[in-house]
C-alpha positions as CSV (number, residue, x, y, z in Angstrom):
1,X,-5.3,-14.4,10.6
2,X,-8.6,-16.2,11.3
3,X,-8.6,-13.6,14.4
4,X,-8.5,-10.5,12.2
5,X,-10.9,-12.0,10.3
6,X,-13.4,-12.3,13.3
7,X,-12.7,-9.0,14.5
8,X,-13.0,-7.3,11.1
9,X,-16.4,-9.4,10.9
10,X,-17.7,-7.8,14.3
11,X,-16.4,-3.7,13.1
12,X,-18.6,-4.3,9.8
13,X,-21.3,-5.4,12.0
14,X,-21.0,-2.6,14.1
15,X,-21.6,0.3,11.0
16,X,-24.8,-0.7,10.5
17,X,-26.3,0.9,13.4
18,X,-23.6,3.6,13.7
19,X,-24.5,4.3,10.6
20,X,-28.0,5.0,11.3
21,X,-27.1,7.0,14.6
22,X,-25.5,9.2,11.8
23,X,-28.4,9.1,9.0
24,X,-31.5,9.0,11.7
25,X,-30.5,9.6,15.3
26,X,-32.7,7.8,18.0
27,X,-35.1,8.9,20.8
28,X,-32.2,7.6,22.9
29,X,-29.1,9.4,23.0
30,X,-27.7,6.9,25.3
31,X,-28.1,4.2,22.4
32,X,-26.8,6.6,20.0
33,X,-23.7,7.1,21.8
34,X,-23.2,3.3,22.4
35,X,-23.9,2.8,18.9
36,X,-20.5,4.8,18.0
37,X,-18.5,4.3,20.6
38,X,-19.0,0.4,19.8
39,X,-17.5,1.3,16.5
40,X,-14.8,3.3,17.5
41,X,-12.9,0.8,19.6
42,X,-14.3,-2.4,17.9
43,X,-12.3,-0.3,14.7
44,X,-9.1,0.0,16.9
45,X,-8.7,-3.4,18.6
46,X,-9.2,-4.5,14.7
47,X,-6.1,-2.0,13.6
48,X,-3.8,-3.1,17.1
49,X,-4.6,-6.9,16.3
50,X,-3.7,-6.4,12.4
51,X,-0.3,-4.9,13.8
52,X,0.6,-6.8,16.3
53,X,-0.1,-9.9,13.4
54,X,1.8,-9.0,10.7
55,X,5.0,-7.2,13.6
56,X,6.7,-5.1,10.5
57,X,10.4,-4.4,11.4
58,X,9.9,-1.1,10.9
59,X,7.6,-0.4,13.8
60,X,10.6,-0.7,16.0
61,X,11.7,2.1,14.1
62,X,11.8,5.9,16.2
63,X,11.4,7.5,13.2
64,X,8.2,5.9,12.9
65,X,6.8,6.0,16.0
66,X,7.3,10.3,15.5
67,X,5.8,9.9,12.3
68,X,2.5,7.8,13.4
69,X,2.4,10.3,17.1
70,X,2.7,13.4,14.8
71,X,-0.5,12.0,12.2
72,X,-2.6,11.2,15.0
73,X,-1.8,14.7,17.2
74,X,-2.2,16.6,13.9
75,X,-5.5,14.4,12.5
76,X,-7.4,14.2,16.0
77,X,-6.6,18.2,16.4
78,X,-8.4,18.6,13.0
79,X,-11.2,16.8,14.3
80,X,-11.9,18.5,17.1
81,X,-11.4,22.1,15.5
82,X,-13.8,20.7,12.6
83,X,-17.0,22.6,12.2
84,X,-19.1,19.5,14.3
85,X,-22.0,19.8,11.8
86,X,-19.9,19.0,9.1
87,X,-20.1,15.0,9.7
88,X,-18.5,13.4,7.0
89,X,-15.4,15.2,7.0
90,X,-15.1,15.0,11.3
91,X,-15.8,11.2,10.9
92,X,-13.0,10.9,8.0
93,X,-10.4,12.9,10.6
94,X,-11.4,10.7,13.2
95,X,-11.0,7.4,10.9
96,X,-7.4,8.8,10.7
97,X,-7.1,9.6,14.4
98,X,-8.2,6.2,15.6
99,X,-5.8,4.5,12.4
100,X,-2.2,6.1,13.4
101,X,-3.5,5.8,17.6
102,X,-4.0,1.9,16.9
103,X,-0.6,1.8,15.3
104,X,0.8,3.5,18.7
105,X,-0.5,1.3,20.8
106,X,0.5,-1.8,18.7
107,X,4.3,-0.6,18.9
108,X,3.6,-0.4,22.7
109,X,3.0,-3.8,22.6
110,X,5.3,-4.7,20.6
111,X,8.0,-2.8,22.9
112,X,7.5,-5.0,25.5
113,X,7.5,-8.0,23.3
114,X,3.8,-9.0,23.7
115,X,2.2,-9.8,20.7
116,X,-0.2,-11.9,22.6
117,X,-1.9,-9.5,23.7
118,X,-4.3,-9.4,20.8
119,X,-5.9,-12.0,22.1
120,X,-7.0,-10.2,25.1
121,X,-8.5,-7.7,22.6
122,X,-11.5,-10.7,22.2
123,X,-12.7,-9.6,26.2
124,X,-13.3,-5.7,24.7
125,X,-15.3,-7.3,21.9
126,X,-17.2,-9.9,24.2
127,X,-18.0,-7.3,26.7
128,X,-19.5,-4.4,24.1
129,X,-21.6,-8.0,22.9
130,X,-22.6,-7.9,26.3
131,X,-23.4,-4.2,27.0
132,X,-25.3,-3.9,23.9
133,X,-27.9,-6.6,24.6
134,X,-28.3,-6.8,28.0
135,X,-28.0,-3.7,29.4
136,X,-30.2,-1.6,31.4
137,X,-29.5,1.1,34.5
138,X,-31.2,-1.7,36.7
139,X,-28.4,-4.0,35.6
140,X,-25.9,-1.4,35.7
141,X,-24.1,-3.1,38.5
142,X,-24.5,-7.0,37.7
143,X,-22.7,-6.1,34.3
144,X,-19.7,-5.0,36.2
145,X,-19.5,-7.8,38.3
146,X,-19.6,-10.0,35.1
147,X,-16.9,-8.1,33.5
148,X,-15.0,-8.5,36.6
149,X,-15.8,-12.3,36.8
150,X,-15.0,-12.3,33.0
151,X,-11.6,-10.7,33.5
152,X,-10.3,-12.9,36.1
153,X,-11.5,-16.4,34.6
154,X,-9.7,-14.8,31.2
155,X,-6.0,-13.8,33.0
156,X,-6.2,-16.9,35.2
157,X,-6.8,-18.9,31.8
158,X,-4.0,-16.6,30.2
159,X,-1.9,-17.7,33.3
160,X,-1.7,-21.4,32.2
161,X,-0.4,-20.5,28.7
162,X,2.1,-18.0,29.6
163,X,2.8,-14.7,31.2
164,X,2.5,-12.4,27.8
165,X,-1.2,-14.0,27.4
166,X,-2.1,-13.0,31.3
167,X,-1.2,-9.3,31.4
168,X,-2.5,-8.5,27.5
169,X,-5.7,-10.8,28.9
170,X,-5.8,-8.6,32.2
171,X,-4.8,-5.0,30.4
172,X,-7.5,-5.2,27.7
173,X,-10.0,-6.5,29.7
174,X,-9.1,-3.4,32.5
175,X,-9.5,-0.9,29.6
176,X,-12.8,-2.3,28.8
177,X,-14.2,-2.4,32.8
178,X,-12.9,1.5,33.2
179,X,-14.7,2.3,29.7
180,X,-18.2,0.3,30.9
181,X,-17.5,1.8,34.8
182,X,-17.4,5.8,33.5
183,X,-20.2,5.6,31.2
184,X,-22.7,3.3,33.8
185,X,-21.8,6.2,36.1
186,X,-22.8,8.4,33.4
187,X,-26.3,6.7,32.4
188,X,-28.6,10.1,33.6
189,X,-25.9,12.7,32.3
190,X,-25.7,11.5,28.9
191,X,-29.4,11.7,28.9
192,X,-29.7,15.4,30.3
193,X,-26.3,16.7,29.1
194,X,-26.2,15.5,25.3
195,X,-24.1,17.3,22.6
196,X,-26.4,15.9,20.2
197,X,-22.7,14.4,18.5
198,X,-22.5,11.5,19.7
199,X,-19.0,10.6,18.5
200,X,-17.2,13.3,20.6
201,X,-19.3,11.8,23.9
202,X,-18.4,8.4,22.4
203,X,-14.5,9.4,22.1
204,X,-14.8,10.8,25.9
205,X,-15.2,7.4,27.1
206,X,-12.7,5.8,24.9
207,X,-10.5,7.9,27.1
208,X,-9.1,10.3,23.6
209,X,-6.1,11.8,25.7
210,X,-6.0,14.6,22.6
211,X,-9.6,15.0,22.9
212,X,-9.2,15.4,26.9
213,X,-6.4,18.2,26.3
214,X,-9.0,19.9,23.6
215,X,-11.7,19.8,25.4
216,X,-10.1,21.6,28.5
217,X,-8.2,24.4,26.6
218,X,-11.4,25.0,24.8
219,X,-13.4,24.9,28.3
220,X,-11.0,27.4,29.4
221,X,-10.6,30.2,26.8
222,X,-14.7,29.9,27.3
223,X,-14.2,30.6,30.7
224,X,-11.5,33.8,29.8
């Protein structure tokens, strides 16, 4: 449990200045954004560790997996059909979204037997560390070749103990390089093309597969 605890320690951390985003938002969107999305998945690699842990019988269950994909569906479609100015109930939905998705992705896991793999997890929370004080568009480029470097050294190292440690050490830290990747590419847009709520860009780059399918039905009765 000492991992949860570490990981729990770094999501409390990370309110602080996502709380402030909320209360006072910055000059800089960009930080904003970071701000929140640093919560949002530091929050969910928290919830797929804490499952993956404590591996309940009933997570093998079909009945349950229906039950957590219907809560999410049903809790991330009231989100994004939320009023957005009304923040503290969108950030409540969301806190249920991101719970009953984390659960998902545990029994993923935990289908193919890997409980290892919330170890890997660590990489996504060393690599936000990383992003979040060293960043700059200048350095855009070096990070990614650190992540990369990072990802390799961690599965090659995973490799030695065994090859449930190697692929949850290579998957996470993939997730993580493809979040960093999209929203480096993105440094100018978020700047110019800001929503001014900062979780929905956030939960773009988290890759929300609900949010995607929202966002495109919504784009298109627009356009109709």
């Amino acid at each position: 449990m000492w991992l949860i605890a570490c990981y729990t320690c770094l999501t409390l951390m990370s309110l602080f200045p996502t709380y402030q985003t909320i209360t006072s938002p910055a000059v800089d969107y960009r930080r904003d954004v970071r701000n929140v999305l640093t919560t949002v998945l530091f929050y969910h690699a928290t919830i797929v560790a804490l499952f993956l842990t404590i591996d309940m019988p009933i997570m093998r269950s079909p009945y349950f997996s229906v039950v957590s994909t219907s809560m999410s569906i049903f809790l991330s479609l009231c989100f994004y059909w939320t009023d957005p100015n009304s923040l503290k109930l969108r950030y409540l939905f969301n806190f249920g979204y991101l719970f009953f998705a984390s659960i998902l992705v545990s029994e993923l896991w935990l289908y193919f037997g890997n409980r290892d793999s919330r170890y890997g997890l660590s990489l996504l929370f060393l690599m936000f560390v990383l992003d979040r004080f060293l960043y700059t568009r200048d350095r855009r480029v070096t990070l990614i070749g650190l992540y990369v470097a990072m990802i390799a050294i961690a599965t090659a190292i995973g490799s030695q103990i065994g090859s449930k440690m190697a692929y949850g050490m290579l998957l996470n830290g993939l997730y993580g390089l493809a979040i960093f990747v999209w929203m480096y590419i993105d440094h100018d847009k978020i700047k110019t093309d800001q929503s001014r709520y900062p979780l929905d860009d956030a939960l773009k780059y988290f890759y929300d597969l609900e949010g995607f399918v929202v966002r495109y039905l919504s784009k298109t009765t627009e356009k109709n």
